[in-house]
Structure formats: C-alpha cells, structure tokens
PASERO-354666 format. One line per 2 residues: for each residue x, y, z of N, C-alpha, C. Coordinates in nm, 4 decimals, padded with zeros to 6 digits. Each point is the difference from the previous one (the first is absolute). Last residue first. Layout:
REM PASERO-354666
X,Y,Z,X,Y,Z,X,Y,Z | ...
This chain:
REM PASERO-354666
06.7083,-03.0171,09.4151,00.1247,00.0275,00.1638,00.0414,00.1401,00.0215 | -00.5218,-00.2547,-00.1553,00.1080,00.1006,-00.0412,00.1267,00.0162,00.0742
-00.4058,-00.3913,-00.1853,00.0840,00.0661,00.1382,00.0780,00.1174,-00.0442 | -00.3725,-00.1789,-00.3371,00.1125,-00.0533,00.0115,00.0891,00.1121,00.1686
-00.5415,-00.1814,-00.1639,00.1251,00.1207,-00.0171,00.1032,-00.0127,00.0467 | -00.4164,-00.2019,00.0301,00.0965,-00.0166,-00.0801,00.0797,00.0752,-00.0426
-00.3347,00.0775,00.2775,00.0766,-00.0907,00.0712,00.1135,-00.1088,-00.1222 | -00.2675,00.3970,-00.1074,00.1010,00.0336,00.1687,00.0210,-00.1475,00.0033
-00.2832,-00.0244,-00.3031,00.0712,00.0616,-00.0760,00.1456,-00.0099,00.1758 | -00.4199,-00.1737,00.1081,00.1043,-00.0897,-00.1114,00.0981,00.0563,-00.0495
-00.3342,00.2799,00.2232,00.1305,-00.0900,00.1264,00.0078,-00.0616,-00.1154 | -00.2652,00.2550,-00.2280,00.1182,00.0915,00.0458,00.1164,-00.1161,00.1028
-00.4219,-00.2248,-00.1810,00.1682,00.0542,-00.1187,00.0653,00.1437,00.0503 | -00.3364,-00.1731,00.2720,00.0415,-00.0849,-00.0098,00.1185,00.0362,-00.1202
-00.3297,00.3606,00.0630,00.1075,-00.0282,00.1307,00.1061,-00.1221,-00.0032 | -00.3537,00.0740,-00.3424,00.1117,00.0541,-00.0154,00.0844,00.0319,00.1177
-00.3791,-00.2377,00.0493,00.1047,-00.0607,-00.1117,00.1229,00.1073,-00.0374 | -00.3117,00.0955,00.2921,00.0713,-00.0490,00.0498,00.1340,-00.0910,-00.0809
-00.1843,00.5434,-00.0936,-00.0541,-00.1639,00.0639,00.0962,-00.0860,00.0467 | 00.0077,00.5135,-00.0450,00.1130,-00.1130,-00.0073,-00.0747,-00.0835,00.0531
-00.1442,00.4788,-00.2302,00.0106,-00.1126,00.1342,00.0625,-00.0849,-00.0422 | -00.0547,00.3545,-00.3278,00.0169,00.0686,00.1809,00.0299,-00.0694,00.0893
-00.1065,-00.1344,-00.4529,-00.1201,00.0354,00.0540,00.0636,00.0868,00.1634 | 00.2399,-00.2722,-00.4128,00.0182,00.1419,00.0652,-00.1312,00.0908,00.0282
00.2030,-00.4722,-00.1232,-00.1582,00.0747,-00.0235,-00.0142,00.0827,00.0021 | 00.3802,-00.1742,00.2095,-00.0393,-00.0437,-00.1796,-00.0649,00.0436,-00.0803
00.2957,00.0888,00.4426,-00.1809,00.0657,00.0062,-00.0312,-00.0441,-00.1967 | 00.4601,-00.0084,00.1950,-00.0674,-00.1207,00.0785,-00.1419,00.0359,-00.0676
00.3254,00.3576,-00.0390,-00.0337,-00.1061,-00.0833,-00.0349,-00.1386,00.0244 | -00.0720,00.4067,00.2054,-00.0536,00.0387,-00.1059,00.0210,-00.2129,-00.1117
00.2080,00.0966,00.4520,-00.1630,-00.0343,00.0012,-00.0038,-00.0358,-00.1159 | 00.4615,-00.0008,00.0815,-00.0897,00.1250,-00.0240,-00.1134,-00.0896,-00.0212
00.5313,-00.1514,00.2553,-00.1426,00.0080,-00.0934,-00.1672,00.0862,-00.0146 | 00.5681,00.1460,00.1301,-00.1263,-00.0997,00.0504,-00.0811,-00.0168,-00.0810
00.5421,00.0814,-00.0450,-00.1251,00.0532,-00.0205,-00.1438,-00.1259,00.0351 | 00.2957,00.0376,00.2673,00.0114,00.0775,-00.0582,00.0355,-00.0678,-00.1852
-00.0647,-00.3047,00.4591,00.0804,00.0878,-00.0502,-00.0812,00.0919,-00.1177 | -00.2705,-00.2278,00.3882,00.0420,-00.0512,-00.0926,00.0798,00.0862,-00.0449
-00.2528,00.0740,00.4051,00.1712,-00.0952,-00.0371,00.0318,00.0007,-00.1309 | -00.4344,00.1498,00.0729,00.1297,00.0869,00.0037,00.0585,-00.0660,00.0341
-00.3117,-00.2716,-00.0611,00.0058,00.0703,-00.0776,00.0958,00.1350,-00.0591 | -00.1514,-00.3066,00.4241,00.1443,-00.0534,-00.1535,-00.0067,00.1101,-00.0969
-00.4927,-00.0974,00.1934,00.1291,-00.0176,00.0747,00.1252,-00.0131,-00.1356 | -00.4218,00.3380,-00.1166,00.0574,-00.1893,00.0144,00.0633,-00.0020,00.0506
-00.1488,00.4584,-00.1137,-00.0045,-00.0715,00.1349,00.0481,-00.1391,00.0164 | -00.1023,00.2334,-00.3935,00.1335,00.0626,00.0280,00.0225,-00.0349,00.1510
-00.3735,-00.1505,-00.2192,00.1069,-00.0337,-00.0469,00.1074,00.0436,00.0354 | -00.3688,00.2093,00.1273,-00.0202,-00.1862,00.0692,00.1135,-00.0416,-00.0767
-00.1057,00.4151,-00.1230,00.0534,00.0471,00.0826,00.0702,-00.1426,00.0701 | -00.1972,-00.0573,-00.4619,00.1330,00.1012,00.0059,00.0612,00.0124,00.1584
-00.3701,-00.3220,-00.0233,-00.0165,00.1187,-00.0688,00.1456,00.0014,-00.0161 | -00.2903,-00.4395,00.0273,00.1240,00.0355,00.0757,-00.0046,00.1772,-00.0954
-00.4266,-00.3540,00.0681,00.1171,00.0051,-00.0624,00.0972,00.0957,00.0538 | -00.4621,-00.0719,00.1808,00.0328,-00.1422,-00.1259,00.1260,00.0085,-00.0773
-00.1598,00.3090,00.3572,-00.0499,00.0155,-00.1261,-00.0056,-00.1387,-00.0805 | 00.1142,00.0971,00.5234,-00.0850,-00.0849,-00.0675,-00.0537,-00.0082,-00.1215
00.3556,00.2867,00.2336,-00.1185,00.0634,00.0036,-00.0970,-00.1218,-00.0422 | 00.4171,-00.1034,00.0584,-00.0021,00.1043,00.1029,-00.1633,00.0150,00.0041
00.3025,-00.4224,-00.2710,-00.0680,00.1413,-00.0037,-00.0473,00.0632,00.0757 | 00.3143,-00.2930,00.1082,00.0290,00.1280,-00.0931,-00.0701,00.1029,-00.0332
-00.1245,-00.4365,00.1606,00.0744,00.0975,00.1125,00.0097,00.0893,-00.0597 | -00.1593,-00.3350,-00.3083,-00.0664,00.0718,00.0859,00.0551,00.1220,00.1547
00.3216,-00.2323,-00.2718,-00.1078,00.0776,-00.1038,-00.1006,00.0827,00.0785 | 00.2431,-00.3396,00.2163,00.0763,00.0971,-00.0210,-00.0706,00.0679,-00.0377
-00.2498,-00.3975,-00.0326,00.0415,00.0902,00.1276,00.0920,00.1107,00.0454 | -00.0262,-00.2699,-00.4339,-00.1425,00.0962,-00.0174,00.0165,00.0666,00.1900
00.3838,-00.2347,-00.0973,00.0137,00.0679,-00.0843,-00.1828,00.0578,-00.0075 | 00.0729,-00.3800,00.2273,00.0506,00.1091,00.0609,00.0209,00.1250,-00.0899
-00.2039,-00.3627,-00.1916,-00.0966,00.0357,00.0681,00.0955,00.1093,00.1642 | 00.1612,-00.1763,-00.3946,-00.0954,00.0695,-00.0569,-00.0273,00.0562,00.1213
00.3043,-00.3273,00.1088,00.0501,00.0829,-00.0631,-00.0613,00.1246,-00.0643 | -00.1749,-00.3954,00.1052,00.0109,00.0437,00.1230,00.1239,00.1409,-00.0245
-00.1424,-00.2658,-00.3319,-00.1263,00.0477,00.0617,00.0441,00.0616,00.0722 | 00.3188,-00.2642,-00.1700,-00.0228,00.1448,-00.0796,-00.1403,00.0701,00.0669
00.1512,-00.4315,00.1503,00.0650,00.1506,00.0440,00.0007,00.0789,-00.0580 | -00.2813,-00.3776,-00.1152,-00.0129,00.1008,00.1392,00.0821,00.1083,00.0498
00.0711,-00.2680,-00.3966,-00.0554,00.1064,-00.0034,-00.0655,00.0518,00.1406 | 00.3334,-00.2952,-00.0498,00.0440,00.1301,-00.0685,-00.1267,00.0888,00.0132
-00.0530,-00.4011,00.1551,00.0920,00.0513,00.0899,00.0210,00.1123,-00.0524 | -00.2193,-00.2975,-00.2550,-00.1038,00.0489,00.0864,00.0718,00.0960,00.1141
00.2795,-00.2019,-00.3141,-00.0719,00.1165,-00.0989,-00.1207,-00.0144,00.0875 | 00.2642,-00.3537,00.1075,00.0769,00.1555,00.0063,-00.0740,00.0750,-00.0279
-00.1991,-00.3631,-00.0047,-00.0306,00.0546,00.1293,00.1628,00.0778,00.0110 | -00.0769,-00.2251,-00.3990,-00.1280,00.0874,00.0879,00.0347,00.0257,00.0889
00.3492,-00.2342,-00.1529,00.0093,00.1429,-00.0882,-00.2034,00.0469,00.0258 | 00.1613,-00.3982,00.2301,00.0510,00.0828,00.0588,-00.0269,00.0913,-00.0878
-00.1867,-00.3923,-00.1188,-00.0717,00.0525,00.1126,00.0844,00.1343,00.0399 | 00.2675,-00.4397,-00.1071,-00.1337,00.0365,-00.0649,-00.0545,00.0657,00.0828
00.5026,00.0889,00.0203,-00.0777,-00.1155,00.0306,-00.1820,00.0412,-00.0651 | 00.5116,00.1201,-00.2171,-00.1381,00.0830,00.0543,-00.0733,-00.1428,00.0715
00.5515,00.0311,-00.2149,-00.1365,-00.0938,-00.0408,-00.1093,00.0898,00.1494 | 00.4347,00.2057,-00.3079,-00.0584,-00.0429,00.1256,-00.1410,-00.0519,-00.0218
C-alpha cells in the first residue's frame, strides 16, 4: 500500500497523544488510590483498587508489584501492575 505524503506523521502524532492521554488517566486513577496523598500506593491502597476483588483467585500480591520493595507502589510500578492485568489472558 502506497501512504499519501505526510500521512505516517501525523499517525505517529495520533499515537502519541493517545498514549498521553492514556498516562495521564492512569496518573488520575493513581492519584485516587492514593487515599492518604503519600505519593504512592501502600499494601492497604492496593488492596482497595477497583476490580481488584473480581479478579479470580489467586490475586495479585503487592509484595510483587513493589520492585523496590520500599513498601510503596509508585507510579511506575502502578503502570506495570495495569500492563501486566491487562495482559493477561481472560480466564473461562
């Protein structure tokens, strides 16, 4: 397929706004979450996420979201807990 001139930019200005906008609900979740305004998500703020108990058995453990294992769940490591969940394959 022949591309008109001009179109493969202004895909990749499209892509990346929606990845922004994708960040930037993902730091608004984040911030909800966190309860207490620490800057990161505890053990208790984690076990609070929406969905979280839906999810089948066995659930995911803080411990291993927490990379750093400083106790908290920044945000980066909030962002590879939803990538991980959201690649995860459906269960029937």
């Amino acid at each position: 397929l022949l591309r008109r001139v001009g179109e493969e930019p202004r895909h990749a200005v499209v892509a990346e706004r929606r990845q922004m906008l994708i960040i930037e609900q993902l730091r608004n979740k984040f911030k909800a979450a966190d309860k207490n305004a620490s800057g990161g998500l505890d053990a208790a703020e984690f076990a609070q996420l929406p969905g979280l108990q839906s999810l089948p058995a066995p659930k995911p453990v803080f411990a291993d979201y927490d990379l750093n294992k400083d106790k908290k769940m920044d945000f980066r490591e909030y962002v590879g807990f939803v990538a991980k969940m959201s690649a995860a394959p459906a269960k029937k």
